[in-house]
matplotlib code that plots the C-alpha trace (Angstrom):
import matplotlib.pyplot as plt

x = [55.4, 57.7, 61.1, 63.1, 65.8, 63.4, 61.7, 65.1, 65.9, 62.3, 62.7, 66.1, 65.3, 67.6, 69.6, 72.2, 70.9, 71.1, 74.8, 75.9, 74.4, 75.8, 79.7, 78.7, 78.9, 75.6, 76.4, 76.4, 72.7, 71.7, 73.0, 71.5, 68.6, 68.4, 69.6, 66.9, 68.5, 72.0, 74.0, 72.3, 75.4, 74.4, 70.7, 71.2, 73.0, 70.0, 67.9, 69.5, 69.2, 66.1, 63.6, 63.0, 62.5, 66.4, 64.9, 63.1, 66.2, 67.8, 68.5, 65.5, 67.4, 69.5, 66.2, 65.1, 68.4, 67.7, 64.2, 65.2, 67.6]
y = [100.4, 98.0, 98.9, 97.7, 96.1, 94.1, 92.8, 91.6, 89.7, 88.1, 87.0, 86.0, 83.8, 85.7, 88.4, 85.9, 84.0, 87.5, 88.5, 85.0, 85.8, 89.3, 88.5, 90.3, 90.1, 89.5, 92.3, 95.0, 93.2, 94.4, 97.5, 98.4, 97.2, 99.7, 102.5, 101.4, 102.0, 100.9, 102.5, 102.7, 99.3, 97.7, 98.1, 97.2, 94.1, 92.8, 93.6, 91.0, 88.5, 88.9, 90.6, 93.3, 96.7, 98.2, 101.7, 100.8, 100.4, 103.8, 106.7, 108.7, 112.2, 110.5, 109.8, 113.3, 114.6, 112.0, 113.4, 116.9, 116.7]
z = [100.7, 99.9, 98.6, 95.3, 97.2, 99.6, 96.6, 95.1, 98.1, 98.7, 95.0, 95.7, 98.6, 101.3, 101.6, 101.7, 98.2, 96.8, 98.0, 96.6, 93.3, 93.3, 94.1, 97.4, 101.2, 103.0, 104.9, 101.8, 101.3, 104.6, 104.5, 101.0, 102.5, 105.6, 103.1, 100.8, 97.4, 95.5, 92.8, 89.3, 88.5, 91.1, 90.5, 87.3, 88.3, 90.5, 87.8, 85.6, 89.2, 90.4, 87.7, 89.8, 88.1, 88.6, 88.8, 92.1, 93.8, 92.5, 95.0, 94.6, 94.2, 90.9, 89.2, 89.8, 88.2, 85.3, 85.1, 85.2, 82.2]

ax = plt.figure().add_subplot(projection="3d")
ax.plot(x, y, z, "-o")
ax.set_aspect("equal")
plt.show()
């Protein structure tokens, strides 16, 4: 299954489209990419970019603490 944050950047274009839409390096692209999530900001940021639903690209354990409330 595809991940939030490889959505983004398929929308985007490129990791590299993405990073220059985001005030970020290419390289914090492909890292959130081989983590598979960003910060609930940032997520919320690429949102805004690309469409993507922000809570796809969320740490899974902070939406379990959300969901727990």
């Amino acid at each position: 299954m595809q991940k939030g944050i490889e959505k983004a950047i398929i929308v985007a274009g490129s990791q590299k489209n993405l990073a220059r839409e985001l005030g970020v390096t290419q390289q914090f692209i492909s890292f959130a990419k081989l983590r598979g999530w960003v910060s609930p900001s940032r997520a919320k940021q690429i949102e805004k970019v690309t469409g993507i639903d922000r809570w796809s690209m969320v740490e899974p354990s902070i939406i379990d603490t959300l969901n727990d409330g």
